[in-house]
N, CA and C atoms as an extended XYZ file, in Angstrom:
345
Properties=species:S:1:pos:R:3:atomname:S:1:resname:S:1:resid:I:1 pbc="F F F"
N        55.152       94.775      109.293 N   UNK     1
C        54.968       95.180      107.924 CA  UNK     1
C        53.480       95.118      107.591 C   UNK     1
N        52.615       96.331      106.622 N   UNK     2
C        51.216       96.319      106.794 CA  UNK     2
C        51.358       95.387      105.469 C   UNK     2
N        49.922       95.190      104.863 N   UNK     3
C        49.685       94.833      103.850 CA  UNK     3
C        49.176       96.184      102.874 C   UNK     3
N        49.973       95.773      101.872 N   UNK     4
C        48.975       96.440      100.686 CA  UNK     4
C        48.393       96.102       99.817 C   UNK     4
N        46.933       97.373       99.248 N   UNK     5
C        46.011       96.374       98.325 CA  UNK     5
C        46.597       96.449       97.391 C   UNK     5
N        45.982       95.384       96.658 N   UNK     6
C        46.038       95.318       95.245 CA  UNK     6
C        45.636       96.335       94.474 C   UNK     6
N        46.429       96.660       92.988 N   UNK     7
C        46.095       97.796       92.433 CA  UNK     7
C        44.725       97.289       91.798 C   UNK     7
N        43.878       98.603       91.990 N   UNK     8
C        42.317       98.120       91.685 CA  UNK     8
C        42.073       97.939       89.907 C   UNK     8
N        43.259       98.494       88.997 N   UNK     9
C        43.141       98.579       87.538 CA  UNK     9
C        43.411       97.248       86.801 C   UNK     9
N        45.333       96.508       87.875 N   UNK    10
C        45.930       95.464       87.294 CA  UNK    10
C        45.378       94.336       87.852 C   UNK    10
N        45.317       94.674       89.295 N   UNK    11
C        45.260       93.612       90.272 CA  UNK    11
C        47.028       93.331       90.456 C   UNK    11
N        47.535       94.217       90.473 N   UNK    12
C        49.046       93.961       90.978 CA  UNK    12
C        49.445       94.027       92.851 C   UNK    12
N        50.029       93.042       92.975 N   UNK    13
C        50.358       92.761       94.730 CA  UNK    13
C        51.742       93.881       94.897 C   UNK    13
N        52.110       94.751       93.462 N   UNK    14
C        53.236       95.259       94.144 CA  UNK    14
C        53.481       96.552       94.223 C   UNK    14
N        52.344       97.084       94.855 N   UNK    15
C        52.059       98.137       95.006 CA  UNK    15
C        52.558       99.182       96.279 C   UNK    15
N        52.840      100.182       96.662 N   UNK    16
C        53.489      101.040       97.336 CA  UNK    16
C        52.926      102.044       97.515 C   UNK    16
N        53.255      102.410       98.479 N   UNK    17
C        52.211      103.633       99.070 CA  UNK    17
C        53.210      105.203       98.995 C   UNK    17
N        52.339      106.345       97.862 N   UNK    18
C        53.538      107.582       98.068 CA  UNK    18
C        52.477      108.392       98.582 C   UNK    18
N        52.951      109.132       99.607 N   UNK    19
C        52.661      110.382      100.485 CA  UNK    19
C        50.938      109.592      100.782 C   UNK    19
N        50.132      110.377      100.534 N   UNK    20
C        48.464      109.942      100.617 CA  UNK    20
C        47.716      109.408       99.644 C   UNK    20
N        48.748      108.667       98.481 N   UNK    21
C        48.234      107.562       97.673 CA  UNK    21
C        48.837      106.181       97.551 C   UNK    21
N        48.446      105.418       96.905 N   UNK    22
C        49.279      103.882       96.442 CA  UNK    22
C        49.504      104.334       94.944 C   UNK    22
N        50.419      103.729       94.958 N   UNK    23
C        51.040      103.578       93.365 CA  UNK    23
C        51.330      102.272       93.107 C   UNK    23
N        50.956      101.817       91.460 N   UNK    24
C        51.017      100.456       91.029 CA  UNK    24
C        52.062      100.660       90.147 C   UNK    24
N        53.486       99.888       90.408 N   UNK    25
C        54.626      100.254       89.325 CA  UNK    25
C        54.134       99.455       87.975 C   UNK    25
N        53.462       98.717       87.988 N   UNK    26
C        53.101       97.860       86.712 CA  UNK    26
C        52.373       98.639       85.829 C   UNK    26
N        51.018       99.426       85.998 N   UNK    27
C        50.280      100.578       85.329 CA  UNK    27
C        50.218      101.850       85.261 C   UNK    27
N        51.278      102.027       86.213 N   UNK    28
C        51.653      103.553       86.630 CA  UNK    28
C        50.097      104.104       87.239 C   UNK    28
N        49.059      103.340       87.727 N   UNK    29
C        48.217      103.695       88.168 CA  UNK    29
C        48.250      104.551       89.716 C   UNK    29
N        47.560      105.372       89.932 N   UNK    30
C        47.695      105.980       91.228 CA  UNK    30
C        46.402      105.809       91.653 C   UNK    30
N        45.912      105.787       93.045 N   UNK    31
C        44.483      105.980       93.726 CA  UNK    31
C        44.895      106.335       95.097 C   UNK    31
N        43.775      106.916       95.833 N   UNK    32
C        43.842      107.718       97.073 CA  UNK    32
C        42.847      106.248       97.653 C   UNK    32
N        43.958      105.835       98.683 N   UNK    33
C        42.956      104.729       99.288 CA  UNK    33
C        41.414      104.735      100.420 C   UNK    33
N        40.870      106.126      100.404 N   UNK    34
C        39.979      106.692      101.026 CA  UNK    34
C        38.849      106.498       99.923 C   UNK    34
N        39.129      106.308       98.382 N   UNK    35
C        38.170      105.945       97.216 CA  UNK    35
C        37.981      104.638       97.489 C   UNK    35
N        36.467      103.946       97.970 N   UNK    36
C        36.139      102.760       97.791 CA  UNK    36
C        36.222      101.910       96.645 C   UNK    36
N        35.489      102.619       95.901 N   UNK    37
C        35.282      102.455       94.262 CA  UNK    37
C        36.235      102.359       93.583 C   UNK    37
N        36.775      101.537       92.926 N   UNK    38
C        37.735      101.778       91.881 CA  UNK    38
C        37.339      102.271       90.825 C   UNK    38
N        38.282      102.707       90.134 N   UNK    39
C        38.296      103.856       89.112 CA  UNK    39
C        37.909      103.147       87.788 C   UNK    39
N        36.807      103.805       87.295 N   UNK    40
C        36.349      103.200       85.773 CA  UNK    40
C        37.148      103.123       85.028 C   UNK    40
N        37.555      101.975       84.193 N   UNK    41
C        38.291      101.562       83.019 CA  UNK    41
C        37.957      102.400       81.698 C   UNK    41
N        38.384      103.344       81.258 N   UNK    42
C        38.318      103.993       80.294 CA  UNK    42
C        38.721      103.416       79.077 C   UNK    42
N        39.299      102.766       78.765 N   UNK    43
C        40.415      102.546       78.011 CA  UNK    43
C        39.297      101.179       77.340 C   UNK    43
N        39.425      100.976       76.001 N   UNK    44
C        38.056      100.164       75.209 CA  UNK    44
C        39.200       98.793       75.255 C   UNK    44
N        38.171       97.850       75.036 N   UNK    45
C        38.828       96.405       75.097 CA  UNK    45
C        39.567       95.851       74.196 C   UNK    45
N        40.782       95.440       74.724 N   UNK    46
C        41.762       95.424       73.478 CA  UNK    46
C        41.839       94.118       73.230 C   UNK    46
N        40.776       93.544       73.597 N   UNK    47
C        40.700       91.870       73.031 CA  UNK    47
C        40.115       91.414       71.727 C   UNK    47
N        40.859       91.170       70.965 N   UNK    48
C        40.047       90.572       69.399 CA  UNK    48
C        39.339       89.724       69.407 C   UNK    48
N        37.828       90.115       68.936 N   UNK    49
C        37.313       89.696       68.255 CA  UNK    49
C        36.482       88.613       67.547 C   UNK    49
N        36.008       87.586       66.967 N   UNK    50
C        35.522       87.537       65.782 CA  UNK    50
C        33.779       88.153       65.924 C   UNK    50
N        33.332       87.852       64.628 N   UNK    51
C        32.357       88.357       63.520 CA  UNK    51
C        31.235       87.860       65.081 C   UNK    51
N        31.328       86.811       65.884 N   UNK    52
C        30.680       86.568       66.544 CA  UNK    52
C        30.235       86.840       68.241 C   UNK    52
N        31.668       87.809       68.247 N   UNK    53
C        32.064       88.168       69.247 CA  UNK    53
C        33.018       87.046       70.293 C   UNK    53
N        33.432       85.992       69.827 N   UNK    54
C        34.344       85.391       70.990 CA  UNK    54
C        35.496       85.987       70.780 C   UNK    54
N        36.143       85.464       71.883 N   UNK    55
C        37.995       86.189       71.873 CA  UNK    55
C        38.896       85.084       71.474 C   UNK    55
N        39.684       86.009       70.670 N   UNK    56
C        40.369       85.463       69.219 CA  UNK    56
C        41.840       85.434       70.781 C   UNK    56
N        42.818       84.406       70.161 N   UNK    57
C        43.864       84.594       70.617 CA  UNK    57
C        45.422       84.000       69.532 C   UNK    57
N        46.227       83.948       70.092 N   UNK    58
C        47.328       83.727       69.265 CA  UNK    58
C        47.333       82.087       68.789 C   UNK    58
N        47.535       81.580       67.439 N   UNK    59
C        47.105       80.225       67.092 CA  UNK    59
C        46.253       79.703       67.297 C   UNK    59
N        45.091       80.754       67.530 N   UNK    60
C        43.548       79.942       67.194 CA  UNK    60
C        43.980       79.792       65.748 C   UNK    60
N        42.378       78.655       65.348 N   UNK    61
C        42.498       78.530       63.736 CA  UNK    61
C        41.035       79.307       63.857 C   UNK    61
N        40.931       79.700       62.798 N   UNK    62
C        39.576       80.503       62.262 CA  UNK    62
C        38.986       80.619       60.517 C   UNK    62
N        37.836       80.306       60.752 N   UNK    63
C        37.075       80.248       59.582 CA  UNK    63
C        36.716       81.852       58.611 C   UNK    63
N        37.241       81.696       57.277 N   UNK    64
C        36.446       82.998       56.651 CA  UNK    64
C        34.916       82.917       56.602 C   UNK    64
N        34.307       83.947       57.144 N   UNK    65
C        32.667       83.905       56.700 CA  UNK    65
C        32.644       84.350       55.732 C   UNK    65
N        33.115       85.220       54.632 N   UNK    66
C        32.234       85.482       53.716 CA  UNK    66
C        33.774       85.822       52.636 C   UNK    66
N        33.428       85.805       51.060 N   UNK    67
C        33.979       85.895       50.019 CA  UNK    67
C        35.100       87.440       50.164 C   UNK    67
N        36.269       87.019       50.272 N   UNK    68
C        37.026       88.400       50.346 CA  UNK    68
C        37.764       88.424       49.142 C   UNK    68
N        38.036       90.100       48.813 N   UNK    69
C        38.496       90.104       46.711 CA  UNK    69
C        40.168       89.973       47.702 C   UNK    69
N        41.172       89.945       47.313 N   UNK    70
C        42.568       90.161       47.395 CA  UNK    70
C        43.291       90.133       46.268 C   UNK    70
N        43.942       91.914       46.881 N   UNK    71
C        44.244       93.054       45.817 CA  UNK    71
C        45.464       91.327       44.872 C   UNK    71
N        45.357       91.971       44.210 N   UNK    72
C        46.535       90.593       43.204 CA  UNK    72
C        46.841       89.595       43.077 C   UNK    72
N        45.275       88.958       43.171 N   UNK    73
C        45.075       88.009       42.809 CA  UNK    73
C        43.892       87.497       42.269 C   UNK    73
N        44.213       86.665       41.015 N   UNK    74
C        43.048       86.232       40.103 CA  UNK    74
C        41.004       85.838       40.501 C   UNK    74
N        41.526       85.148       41.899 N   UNK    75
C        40.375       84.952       42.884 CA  UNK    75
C        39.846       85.084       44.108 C   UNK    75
N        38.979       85.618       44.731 N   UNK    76
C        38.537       86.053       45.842 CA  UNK    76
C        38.994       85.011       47.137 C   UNK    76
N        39.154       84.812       48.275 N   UNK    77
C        39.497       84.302       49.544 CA  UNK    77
C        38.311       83.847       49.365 C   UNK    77
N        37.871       82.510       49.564 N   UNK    78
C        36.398       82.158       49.474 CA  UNK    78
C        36.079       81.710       50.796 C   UNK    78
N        35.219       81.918       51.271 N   UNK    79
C        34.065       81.622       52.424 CA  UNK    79
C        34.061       80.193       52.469 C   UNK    79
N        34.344       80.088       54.203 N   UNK    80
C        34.867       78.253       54.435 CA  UNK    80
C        35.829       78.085       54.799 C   UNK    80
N        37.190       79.066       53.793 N   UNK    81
C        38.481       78.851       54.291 CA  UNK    81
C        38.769       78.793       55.440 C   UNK    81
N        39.915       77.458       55.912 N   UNK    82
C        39.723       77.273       57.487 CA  UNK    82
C        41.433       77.572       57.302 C   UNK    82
N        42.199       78.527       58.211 N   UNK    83
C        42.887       79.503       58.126 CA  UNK    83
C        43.417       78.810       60.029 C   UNK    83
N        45.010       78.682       59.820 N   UNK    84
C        45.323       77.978       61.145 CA  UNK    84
C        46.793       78.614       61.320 C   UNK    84
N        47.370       78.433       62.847 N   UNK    85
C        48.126       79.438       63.369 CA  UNK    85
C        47.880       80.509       63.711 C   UNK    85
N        47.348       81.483       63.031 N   UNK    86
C        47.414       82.973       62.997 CA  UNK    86
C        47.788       83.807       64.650 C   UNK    86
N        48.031       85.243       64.261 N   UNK    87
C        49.067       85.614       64.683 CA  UNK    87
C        48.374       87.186       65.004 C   UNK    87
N        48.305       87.291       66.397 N   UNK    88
C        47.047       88.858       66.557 CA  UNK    88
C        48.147       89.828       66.836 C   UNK    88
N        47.965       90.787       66.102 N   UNK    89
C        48.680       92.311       65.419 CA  UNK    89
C        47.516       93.630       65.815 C   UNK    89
N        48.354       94.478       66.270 N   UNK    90
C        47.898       96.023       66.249 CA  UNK    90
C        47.276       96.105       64.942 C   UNK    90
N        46.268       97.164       65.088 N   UNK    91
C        45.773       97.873       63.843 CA  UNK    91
C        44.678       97.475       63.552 C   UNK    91
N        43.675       98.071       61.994 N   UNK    92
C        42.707       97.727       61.843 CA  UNK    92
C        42.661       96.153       61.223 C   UNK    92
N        43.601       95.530       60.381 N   UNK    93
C        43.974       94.609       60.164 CA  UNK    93
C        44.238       93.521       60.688 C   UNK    93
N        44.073       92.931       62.082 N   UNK    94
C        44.451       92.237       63.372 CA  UNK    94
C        44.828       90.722       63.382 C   UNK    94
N        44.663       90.299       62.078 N   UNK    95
C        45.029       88.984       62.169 CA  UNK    95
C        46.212       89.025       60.863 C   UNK    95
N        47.348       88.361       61.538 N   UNK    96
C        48.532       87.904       60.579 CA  UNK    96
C        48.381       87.140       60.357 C   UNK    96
N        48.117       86.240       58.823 N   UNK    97
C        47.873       84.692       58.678 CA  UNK    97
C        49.109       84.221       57.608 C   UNK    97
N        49.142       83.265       57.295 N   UNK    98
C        49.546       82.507       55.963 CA  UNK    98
C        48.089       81.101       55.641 C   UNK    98
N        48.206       81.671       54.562 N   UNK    99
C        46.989       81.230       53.492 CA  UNK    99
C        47.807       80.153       52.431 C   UNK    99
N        47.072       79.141       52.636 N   UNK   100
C        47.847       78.436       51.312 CA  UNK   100
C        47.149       78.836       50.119 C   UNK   100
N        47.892       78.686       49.231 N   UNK   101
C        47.730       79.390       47.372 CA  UNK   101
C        47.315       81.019       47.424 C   UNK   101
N        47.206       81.757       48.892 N   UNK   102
C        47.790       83.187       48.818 CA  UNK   102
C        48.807       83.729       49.609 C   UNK   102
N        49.201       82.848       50.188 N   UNK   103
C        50.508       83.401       50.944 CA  UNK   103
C        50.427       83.584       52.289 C   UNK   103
N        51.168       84.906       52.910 N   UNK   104
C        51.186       85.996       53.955 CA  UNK   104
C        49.727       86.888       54.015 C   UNK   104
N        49.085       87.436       54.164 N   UNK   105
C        47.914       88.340       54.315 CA  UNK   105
C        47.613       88.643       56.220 C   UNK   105
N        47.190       89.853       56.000 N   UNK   106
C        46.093       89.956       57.156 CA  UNK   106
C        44.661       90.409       56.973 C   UNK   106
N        44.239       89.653       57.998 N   UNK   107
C        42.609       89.944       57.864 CA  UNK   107
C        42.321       90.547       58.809 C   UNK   107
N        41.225       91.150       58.902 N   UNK   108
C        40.109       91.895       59.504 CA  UNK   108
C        39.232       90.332       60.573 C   UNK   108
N        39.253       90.899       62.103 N   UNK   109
C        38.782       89.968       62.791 CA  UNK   109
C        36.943       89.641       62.679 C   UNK   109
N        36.815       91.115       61.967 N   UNK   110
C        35.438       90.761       62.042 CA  UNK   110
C        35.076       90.263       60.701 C   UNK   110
N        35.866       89.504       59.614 N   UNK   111
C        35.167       88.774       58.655 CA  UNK   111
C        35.631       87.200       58.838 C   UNK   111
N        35.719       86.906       60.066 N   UNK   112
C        36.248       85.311       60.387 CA  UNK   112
C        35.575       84.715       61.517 C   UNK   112
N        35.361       83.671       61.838 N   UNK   113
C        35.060       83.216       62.496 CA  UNK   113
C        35.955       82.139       63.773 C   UNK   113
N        35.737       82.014       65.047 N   UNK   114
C        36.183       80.879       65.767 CA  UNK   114
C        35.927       79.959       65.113 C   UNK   114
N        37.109       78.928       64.950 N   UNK   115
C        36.723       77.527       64.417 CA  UNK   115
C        36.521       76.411       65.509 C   UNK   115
């Protein structure tokens, strides 16, 4: 039995060889194993975020940097708020939180900080 490589996109071991390529069932990736080079990542980084650039993940806690208005309610999200659990979501909106004395909300990764 030969070995096969790893897919050069996932790094998946379970890869299979059709006719004069490998195929990666995990990315549906294909490559012609005569290409040294693996194939440039097109696809933009789907890792969140913050204002500072580290990567945000699921139940980090994170700091607001700066004064946010929120639609219906008497006072702005104030800068400082230290904001814990949260919960990373599709969209421009990327953080699912609960806020005490505003509830449910999502924020925007780039007005928060790693705490």
């Amino acid at each position: 039995m030969s070995t096969l490589p790893a897919c050069p996109k996932c790094n998946s071991e379970f890869t299979y060889q059709d006719g004069q390529v490998f195929v990666c069932p995990d990315c549906a990736h294909e490559w012609v194993p005569s290409a040294a080079a693996p194939v440039a990542n097109d696809e933009p980084d789907s890792r969140v975020r913050d204002a500072n650039g580290n990567v945000l993940e699921d139940g980090d806690t994170v700091i607001v940097i700066k004064d946010l208005p929120v639609k219906g309610a008497p006072s702005p999200l104030k800068a400082g708020t230290k904001v814990k659990g949260n919960r990373l979501v599709e969209g421009d909106h990327n953080i699912d939180c609960r806020i005490d004395g505003f509830g449910g909300m999502k924020l925007k990764s780039e007005f928060v900080k790693k705490a």
